[in-house]
Structure formats: C-alpha cells, structure tokens
C-alpha positions as CSV (number, residue, x, y, z in Angstrom):
1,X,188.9,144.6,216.5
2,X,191.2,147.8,214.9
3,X,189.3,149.4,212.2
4,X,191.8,150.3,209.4
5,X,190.5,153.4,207.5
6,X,192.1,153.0,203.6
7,X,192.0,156.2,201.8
8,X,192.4,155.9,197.8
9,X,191.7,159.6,196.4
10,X,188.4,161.1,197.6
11,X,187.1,157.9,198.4
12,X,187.6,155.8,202.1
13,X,186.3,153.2,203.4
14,X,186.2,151.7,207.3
15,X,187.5,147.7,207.6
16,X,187.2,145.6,210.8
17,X,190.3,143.3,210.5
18,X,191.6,141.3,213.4
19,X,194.4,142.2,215.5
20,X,197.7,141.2,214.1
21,X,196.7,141.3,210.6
22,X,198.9,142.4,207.5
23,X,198.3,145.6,206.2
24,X,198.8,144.3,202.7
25,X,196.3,141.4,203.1
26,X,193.7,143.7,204.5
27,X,194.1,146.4,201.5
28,X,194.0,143.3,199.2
29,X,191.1,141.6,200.8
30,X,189.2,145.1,199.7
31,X,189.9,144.6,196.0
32,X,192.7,147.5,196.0
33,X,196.6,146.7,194.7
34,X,199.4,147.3,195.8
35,X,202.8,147.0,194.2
36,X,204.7,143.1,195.3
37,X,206.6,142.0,192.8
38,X,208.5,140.1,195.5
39,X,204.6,138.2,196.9
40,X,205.1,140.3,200.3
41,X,208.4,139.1,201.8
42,X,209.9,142.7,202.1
43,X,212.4,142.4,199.5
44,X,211.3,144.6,196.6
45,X,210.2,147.2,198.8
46,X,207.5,148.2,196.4
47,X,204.6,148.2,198.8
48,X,205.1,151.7,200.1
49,X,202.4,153.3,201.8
50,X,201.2,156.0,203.8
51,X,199.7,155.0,207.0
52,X,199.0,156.9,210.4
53,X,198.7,155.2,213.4
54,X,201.2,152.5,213.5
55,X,203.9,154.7,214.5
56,X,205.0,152.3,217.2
57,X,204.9,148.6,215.3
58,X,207.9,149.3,212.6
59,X,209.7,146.3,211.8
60,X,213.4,145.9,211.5
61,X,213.1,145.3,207.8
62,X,211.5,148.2,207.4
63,X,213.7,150.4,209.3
64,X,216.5,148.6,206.8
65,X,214.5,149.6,203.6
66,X,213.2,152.9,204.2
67,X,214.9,156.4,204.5
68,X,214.6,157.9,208.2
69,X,212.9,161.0,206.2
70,X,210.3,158.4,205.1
71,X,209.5,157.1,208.6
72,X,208.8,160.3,209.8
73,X,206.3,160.9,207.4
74,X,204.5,157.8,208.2
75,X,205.9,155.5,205.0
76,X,205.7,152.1,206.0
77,X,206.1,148.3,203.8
78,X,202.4,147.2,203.5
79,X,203.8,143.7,204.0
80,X,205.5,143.8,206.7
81,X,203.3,146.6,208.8
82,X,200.9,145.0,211.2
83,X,197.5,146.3,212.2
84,X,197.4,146.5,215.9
85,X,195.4,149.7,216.5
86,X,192.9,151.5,214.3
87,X,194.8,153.3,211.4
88,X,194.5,155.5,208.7
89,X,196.2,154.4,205.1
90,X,196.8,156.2,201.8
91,X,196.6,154.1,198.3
92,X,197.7,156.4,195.8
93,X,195.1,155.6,192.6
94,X,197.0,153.9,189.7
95,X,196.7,155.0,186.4
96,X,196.4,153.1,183.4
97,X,199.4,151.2,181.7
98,X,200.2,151.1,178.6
99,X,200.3,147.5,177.2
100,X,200.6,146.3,173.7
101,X,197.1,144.8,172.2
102,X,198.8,145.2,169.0
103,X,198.8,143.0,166.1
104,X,197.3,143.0,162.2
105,X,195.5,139.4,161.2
106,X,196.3,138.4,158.1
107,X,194.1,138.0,155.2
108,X,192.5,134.8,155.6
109,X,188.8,133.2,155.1
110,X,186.1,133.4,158.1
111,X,184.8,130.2,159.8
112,X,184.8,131.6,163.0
113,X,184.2,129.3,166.3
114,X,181.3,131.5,167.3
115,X,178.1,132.1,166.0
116,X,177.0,135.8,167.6
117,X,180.2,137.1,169.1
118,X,183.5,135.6,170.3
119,X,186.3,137.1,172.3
120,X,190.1,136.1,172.3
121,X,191.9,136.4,175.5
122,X,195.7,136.6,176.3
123,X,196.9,136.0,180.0
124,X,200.5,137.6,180.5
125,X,202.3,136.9,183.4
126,X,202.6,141.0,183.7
127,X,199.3,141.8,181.4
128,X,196.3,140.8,180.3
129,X,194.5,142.0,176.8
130,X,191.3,141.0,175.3
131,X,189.4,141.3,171.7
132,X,186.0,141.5,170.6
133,X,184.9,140.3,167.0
134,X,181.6,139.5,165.0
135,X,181.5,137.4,162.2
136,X,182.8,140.7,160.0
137,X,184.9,142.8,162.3
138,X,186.9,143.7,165.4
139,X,183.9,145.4,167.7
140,X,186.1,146.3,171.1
141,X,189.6,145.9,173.1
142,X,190.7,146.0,176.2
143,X,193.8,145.2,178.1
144,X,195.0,145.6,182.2
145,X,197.4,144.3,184.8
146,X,197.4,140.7,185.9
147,X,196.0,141.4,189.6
148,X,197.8,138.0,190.3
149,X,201.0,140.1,190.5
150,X,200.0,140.7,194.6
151,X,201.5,136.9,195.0
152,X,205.1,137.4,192.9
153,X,205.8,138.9,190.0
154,X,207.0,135.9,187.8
155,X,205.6,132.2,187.3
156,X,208.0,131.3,190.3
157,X,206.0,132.9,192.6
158,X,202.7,132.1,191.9
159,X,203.5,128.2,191.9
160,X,205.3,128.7,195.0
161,X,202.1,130.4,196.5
162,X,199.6,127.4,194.5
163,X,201.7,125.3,196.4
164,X,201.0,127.1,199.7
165,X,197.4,126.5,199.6
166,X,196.7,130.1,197.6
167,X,195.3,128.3,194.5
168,X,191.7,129.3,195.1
169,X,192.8,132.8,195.5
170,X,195.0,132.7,192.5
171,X,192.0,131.0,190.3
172,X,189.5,133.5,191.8
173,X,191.7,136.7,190.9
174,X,192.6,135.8,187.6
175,X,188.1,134.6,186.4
176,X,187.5,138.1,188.1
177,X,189.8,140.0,186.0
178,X,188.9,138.1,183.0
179,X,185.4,139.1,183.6
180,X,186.2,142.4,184.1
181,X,187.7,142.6,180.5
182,X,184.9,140.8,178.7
183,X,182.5,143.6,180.3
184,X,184.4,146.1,179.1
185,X,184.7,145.3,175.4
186,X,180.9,143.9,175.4
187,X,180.4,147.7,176.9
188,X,182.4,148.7,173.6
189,X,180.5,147.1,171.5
190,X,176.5,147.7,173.5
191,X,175.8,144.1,173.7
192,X,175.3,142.0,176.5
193,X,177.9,139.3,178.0
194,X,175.7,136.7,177.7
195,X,175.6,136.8,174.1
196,X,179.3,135.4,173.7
197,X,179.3,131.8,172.5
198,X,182.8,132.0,171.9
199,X,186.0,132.8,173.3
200,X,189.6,131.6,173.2
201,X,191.8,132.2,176.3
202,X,195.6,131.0,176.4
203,X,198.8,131.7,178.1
204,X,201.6,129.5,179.0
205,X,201.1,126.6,180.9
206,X,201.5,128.0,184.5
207,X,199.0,130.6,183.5
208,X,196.3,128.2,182.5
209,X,197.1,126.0,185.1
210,X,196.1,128.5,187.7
211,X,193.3,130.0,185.7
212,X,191.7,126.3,185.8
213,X,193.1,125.8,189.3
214,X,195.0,122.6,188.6
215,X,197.5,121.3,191.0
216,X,200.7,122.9,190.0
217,X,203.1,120.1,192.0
218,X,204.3,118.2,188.1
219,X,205.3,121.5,186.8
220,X,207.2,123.0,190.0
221,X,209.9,120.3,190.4
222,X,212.0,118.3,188.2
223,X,211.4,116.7,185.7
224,X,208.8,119.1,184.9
225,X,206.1,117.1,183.2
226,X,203.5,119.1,182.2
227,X,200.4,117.0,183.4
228,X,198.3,118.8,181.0
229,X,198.9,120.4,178.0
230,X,195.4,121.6,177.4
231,X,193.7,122.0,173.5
232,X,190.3,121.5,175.5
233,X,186.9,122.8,175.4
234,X,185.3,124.6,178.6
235,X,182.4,125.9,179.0
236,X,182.4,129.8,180.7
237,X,180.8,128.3,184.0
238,X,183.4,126.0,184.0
239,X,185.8,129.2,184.7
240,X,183.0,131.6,187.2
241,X,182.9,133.6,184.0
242,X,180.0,135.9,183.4
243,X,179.2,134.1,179.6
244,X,178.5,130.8,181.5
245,X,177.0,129.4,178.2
246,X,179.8,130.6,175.9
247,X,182.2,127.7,174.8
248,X,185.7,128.7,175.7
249,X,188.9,126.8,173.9
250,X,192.6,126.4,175.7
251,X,195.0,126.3,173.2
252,X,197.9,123.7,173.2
253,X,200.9,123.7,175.1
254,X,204.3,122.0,174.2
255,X,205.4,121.8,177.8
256,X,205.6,122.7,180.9
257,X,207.5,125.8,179.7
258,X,206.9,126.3,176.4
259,X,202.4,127.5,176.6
260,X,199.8,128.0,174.5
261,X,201.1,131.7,174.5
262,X,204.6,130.8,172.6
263,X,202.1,128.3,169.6
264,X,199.5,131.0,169.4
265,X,202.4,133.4,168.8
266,X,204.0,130.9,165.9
267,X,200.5,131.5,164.4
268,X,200.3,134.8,164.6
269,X,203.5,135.8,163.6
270,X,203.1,133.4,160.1
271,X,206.4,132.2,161.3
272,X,205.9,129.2,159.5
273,X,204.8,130.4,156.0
274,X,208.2,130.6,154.6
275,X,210.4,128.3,153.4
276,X,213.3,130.8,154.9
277,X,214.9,129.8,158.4
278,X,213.1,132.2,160.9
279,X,213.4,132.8,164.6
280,X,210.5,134.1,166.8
281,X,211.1,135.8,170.1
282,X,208.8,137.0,172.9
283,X,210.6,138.8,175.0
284,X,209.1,139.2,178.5
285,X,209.2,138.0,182.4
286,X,209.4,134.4,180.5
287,X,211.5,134.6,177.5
288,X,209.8,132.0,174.6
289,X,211.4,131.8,171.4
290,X,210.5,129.0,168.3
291,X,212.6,128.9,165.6
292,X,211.5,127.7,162.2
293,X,213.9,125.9,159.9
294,X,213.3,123.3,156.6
295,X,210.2,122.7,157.8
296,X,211.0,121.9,161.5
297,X,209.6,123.6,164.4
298,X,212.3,124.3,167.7
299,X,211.4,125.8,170.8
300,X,212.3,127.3,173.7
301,X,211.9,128.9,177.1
302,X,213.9,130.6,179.5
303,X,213.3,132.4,182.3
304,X,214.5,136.0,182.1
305,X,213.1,137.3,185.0
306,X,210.5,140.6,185.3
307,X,213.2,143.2,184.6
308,X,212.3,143.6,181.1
309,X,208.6,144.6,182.5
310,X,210.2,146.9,184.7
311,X,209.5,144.9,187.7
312,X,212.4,144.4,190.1
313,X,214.6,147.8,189.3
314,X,215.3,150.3,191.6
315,X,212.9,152.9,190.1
316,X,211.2,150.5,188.0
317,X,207.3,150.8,186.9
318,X,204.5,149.6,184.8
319,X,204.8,151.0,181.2
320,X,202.7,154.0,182.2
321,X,201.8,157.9,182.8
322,X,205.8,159.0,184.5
323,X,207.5,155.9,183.1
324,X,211.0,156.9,181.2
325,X,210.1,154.3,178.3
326,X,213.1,156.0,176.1
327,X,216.8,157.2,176.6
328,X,219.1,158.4,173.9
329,X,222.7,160.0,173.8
330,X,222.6,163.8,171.6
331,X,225.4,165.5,171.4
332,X,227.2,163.7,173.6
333,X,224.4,164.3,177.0
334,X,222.0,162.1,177.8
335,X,218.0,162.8,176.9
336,X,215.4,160.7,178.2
337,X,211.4,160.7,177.7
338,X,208.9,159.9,179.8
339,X,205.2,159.0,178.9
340,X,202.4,161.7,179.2
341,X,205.2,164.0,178.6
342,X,205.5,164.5,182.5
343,X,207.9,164.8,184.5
344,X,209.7,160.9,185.1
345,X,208.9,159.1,187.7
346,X,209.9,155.7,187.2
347,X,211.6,153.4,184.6
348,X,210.0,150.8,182.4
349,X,211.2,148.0,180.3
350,X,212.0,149.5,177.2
351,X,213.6,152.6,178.6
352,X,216.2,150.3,181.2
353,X,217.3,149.0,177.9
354,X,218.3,152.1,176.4
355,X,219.5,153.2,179.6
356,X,221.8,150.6,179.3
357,X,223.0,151.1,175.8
358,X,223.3,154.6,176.8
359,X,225.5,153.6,179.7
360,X,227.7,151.9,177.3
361,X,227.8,154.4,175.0
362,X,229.0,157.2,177.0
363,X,231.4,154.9,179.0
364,X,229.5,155.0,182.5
365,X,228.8,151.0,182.4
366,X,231.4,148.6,181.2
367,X,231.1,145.7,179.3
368,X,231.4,143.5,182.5
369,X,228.6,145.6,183.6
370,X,230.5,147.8,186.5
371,X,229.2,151.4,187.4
372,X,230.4,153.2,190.0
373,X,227.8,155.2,191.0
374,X,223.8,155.8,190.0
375,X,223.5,156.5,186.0
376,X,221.3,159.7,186.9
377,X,218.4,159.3,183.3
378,X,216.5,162.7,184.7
379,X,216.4,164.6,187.9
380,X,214.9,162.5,190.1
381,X,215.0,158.9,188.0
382,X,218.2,156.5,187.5
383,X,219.4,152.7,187.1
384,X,221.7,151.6,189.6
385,X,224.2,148.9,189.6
386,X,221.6,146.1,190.7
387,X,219.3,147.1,187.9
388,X,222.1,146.4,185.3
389,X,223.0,142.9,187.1
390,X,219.3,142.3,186.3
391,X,219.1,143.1,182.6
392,X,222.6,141.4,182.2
393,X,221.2,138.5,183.2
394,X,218.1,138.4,181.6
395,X,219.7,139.9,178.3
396,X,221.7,136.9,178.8
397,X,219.4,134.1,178.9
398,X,217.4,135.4,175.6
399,X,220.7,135.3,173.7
400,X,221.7,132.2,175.0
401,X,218.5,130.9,174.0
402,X,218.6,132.0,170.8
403,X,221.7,130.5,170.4
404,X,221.1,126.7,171.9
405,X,217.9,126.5,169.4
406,X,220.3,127.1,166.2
407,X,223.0,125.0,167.5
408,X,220.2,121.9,167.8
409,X,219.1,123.1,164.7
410,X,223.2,123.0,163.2
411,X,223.0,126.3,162.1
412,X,224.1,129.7,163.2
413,X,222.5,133.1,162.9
414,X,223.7,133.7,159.2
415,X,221.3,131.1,158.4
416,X,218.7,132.9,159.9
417,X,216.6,135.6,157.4
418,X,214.2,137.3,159.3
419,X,213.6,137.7,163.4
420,X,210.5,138.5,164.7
421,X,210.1,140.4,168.0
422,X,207.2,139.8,169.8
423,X,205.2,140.8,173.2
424,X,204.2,143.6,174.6
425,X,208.0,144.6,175.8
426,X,209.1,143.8,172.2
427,X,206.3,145.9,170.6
428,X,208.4,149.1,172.2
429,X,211.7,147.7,172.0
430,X,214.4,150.1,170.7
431,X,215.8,147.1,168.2
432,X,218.9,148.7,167.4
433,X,219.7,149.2,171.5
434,X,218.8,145.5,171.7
435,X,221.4,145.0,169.5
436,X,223.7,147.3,171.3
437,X,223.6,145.5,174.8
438,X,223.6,141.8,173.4
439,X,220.2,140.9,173.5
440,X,219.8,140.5,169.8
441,X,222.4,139.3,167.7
442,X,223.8,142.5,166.0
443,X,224.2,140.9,162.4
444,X,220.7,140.1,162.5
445,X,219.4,143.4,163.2
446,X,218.9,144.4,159.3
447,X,216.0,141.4,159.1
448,X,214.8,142.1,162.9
449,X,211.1,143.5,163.1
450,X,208.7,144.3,166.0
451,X,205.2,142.6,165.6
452,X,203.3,143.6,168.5
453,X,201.1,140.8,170.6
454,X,201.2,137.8,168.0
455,X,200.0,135.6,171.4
456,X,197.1,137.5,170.9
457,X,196.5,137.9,167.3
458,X,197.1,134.3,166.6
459,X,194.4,133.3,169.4
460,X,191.8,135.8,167.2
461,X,192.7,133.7,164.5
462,X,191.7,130.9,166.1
463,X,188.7,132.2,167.2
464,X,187.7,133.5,163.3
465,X,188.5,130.5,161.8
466,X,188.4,126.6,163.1
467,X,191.0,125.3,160.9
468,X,193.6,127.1,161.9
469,X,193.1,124.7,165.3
470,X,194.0,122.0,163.7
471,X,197.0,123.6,161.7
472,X,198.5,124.8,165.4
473,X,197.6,121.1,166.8
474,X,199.6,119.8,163.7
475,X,202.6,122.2,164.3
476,X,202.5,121.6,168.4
477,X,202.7,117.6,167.9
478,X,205.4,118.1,165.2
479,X,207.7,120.4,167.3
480,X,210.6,119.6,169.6
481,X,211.3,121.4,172.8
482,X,214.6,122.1,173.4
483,X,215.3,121.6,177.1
484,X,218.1,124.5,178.4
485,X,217.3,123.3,181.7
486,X,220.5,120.4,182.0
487,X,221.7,122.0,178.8
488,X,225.1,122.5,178.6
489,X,225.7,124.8,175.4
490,X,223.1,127.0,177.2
491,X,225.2,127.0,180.7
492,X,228.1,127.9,178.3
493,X,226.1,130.2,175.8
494,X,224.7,132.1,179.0
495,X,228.2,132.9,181.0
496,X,229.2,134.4,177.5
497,X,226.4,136.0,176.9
498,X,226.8,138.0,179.9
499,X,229.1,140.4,178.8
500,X,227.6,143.8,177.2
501,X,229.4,143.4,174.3
C-alpha cells in the first residue's frame, strides 16, 4: 500500500491508503481541508496542492487548469491526483476567517429555556457561529467554517452528495464541528460541556436536514415539499453531541427553502414590531428575504449562488488574513485594502462588490457587464470577466427577489420604510456600492441598515426566553411563501435585473 506523507507546517504525518485512492479523500479522511467549492469534480480548481512524487500520474484536467510553471513545481488538483506511489504533500495551514457573530438582543424579560447554561447555534451554508449565555449574560462566542464545504459549496451540492450515499459523512462533519464550537465557548467560560441543558441550533431546511441526517429526496426535486419543517425538541445524544443530556430545539421552517435561519432572522431583526412596511434581506450563498407589510408576513428565497462568500471567483477567498474585503476609486485610481493590512492575496465577498462598483465607476465594466481584460485591484489580485458574470447573476436574483415579494404584496419599494441587511456578507456590505451595482434598490438606500447575524441573535432570543417560541410559531403559520421557482414576474424581474445599472 503507498504511504502518503501530508505535511501541514512543522507537523507530518505517514498514511497507508490503497492504491488508486484520491489525494483529496485521503487528506480529508485525516481531518485536514482543503478548498472544493465545486465537491471535487475539477472545476473550481481550488484544491491546489503541493505534492512530490506523482510526477508521472497528471491528469488531462489538470494539465488544462494549471500553468506549466505550476507543474514543474509539483502543483497538482487534490481531486483529481491519484495516489499510486508513496508521496510527499504540502497543506498550507489556514488561518482564521473573519465571520460576523454580530448582533445586539433587544431589551426584553428572561425566561430562558435552560436552567445552568444554554448555547444558541447558527449553521451557515459558508459558516458556523455559536453563543454562550447564563441566566444574566453572554459568557463566550465562537464561530468557524462549515467543514461540509469539502462536498460543494452551496445547498446544491450537499443534496446532490446526500443523495449519493454521503449522508452519514455529511451528518458526522457537521455534529463534529458543532462540538468543536460548544468546547470552545464552554472553554470561554471554564465550565464543563456537560453542564448545557440548553441549546438552540437552526439553519435552513437543507442544513438541518443533513445535520439530523434526514433523507433529502422531497426537497431535491420538484415539487419540493419540505417533509419536515422541524420546531422539535432533541436531545444532544440525539445529534453525537458532547452535552448528550442537554435539550436541544430546531426552530421552524416555512419550506423547503425558506429555514429556520430566514424566521429566526424575522426575530432578530424586530422586523415585525412596526406598523411600517419593512423588507429583510440575508444576503449570502442562499439569498432569504421576508418582507413585512400591514401585518402580513411574505417570504422568499433564491438561490444566488457562493459568489457573495467569495467562493467561485477567480481569486476568490474566505473573508480572512490577505482577503481584499474593500475597493474604492480616489482621485480617479483605484485603492483597495486587504485584511491584516498585508499584502492581498485573494478577494472576498464584500470587496468583489466594490470591485464591481469600481469597475463601473471608472468605465472598465459596462452595464451589460463586458470587460475586456482582468480589472487588476492590487499587484498580484483581480476580478475577471467570469467573476462579474457571477455577481451579475447573483446581484440579480436578490433584486428580483425583492421585487416579486412587493409585487405579491401590491406595493413597490416607495412603500417600503426601512431595509434591513442581514448575514454575515451583509454585516460588511459597502451599502452604498450595493446600491451602485443593483443589488439594492437605490431609492431605498437612505432607510437601508446593516444588522449583523440576526439568524443568530434571534435564535439567543429564543434560547433566553420561551415565549418568543411561540411568537415565531405564530408568525411562521401566518406567513406565505412566495414561490419564484414557476414565477413569472421573477423570470421577468431577473433578466432585468441583470443589467448594472
């Protein structure tokens, strides 16, 4: 059997695999990551790596995605390289990202659903984030990647690979990395796992679905019926966690699109304490927005794809150490900043978007979206014309969105007094470059505000206090989901939309 020799700063380690074997599955199989945002069919090409010893085995698709320079040095696609011989790879060590576990609680009484220590829990399809409270206070927090991005980096993906027999793996990876945050705020805080009684965990629908390893088959085909829409009560066995005592509640879902991330948010956003028309939107790989009008609850979900997370862009990254999170136009040249005050690296969400609106600006992309050439944003970092494709379509979809819920609702965004931008991406959104691409409406950008995870801080809401369970299952059985997918006002909302304009 080869013996593959992985390398990950001044640490290696010596693995037996069989002959034949991925590289990528044998670097997985060891609790390491590596970047596959397209699940490991050599499309992304994310899954660089060093390696030695394979010279002989590169694949064709490889050969098409990597620079001869690269081969020479020994780069190779961790999904597509095969272990024939022993080998020698080279995981370069992954710093932290910077995700948004943002969001102030309201003022509001305390009849929380634990009785020693509870712990609210939001699974992102890009990130995951996780509070500690007592009865008085917040004691710890704690966010990371969703390690389930090794099988696709959207909800797509991951149903596709459930559906492929993977739903064990899927289940497994998700518990361990929810166990991995609760030791880490319960580390916070000096107290032991095993005194959490109490925890809320939500997500949307496909999330929870895999975290309770459900059979995804109603929600990945037509007419995607959401077999369960969850408000349940678990115990912590019940998910392999390490509070097996603790009682753990799933928030409601409204559908197979529209989770318990999107009514946790309505919560935590107060979206619907004013008698004003308001429009929520959490901008991310799956774009959920709710909008709140005399009374009446609408939402929404469209898929805008993982662009806005950075995932999928030529140079795109995490939100992290290297990562051009802004761009701005002075004095006519083009300025851009990268996090840790390094030199870039990559591009995230936030900083594609201004990219963009720089583009515009100084007349490199048109409002069709055409570039000739690479829009250089440092030395060594740029968007190219596929990158803008991307965020013109998923720029597209939240607008058109946006626009089907007020038309159901007979209104248009005049109506509308106060947008609310939510997420992680929309914590560090630039709103007035939103604006200037098309992703929010421009008029509305006087009444638009950022206000951080509300997923989040609504699910610590319902951990501090068990009434607000039943207000959020009153608003969930009250609200109407506004299909998009056979919608057409949304088919005709989206191809206008498109324009960067």
């Amino acid at each position: 059997m080869p013996v593959v020799t992985i390398v990950c700063g001044s640490t290696s380690e010596k693995i037996h695999c069989s002959q034949g074997s991925l590289l990528s599955d044998v670097v997985l199989e060891q609790g390491h990551t590596i970047k596959m945002p397209c699940a490991g069919k050599g499309i992304c090409k994310k899954c660089r790596v060093k390696v030695q010893g394979l010279e002989q085995s590169i694949t064709a698709t490889e050969q098409g995605a990597l620079l001869p320079q690269e081969i020479q040095e020994g780069i190779r696609l961790a999904c597509c390289a095969t272990v024939t011989e022993d080998c020698t790879v080279w995981l370069a060590q992954e710093k932290a990202a910077q995700i948004c576990g943002e969001g102030e609680l309201p003022d509001f009484e305390k009849s929380p659903i634990f009785q020693n220590y509870g712990i609210a829990i939001d699974i992102g399809t890009t990130t995951l984030a996780a509070r500690l409270y007592n009865k008085d206070m917040l004691l710890g927090q704690s966010t990371q990647v969703n390690p389930q991005r090794v099988f696709g980096a959207d909800v797509i993906s991951r149903i596709e690979a459930s559906l492929n027999g993977k739903a064990p793996q899927l289940a497994s990876t998700i518990r361990t990395a929810i166990n991995q945050l609760i030791e880490d705020v319960c580390g916070q805080a000096n107290i032991s796992p095993q005194q959490v009684d109490g925890m809320v965990i939500m997500g949307n629908t496909a999330m929870l679905y895999l975290l309770c390893q459900y059979p995804v088959d109603s929600i990945a085909k037509a007419p995607f019926r959401s077999e369960h829409l969850f408000d349940c009560w678990l115990q912590g066995k019940d998910l392999d966690l390490i509070c097996p005592h603790c009682r753990v509640y799933l928030p409601p879902c409204m559908g197979a699109f529209v989770g318990a991330d999107t009514t946790a948010a309505i919560l935590g956003s107060s979206l619907c304490e004013s008698q004003d028309t308001q429009l929520l939107v959490d901008i991310g790989t799956n774009g959920e927005m709710a909008l709140w009008q005399q009374d009446k609850l609408l939402c929404c979900s469209t898929a805008a794809g993982p662009a806005f997370e950075g995932v999928g862009l030529w140079m795109g990254m995490e939100a992290k150490e290297g990562a051009i999170d802004h761009v701005e136009v002075k004095q006519g040249a083009v300025v851009s900043h990268a996090l840790g005050g390094i030199e870039a690296v990559g591009l995230c969400g936030s900083g594609a978007v201004d990219a963009v609106a720089c583009g515009l600006q100084v007349g490199i992309i048109e409002e069709s979206s055409y570039m000739e050439d690479v829009f250089w944003l440092s030395e060594k970092v740029g968007i190219n014309q596929k990158d803008v494709r991307m965020i013109q379509l998923a720029k597209g979809a939240i607008f058109a969105g946006m626009e089907s819920l007020l038309e159901d609702a007979k209104v248009d965004f005049s109506a509308v007094k106060a947008v609310k931008a939510a997420g992680g991406f929309g914590n560090y959104l630039n709103l007035q470059n939103a604006a200037a691409i098309g992703l929010l409406p421009k008029e509305l950008l006087p009444v638009s505000v950022c206000v951080g995870n509300a997923a989040l801080t609504g699910a610590s809401m319902l951990l501090l206090n068990e009434h607000f369970i039943k207000k959020m299952q009153a608003l969930t059985s009250s609200a109407k989901c506004v299909d998009l997918a056979a919608n057409p006002f949304f088919q005709d909302a989206f191809v206008e939309a498109m324009l960067f304009e």
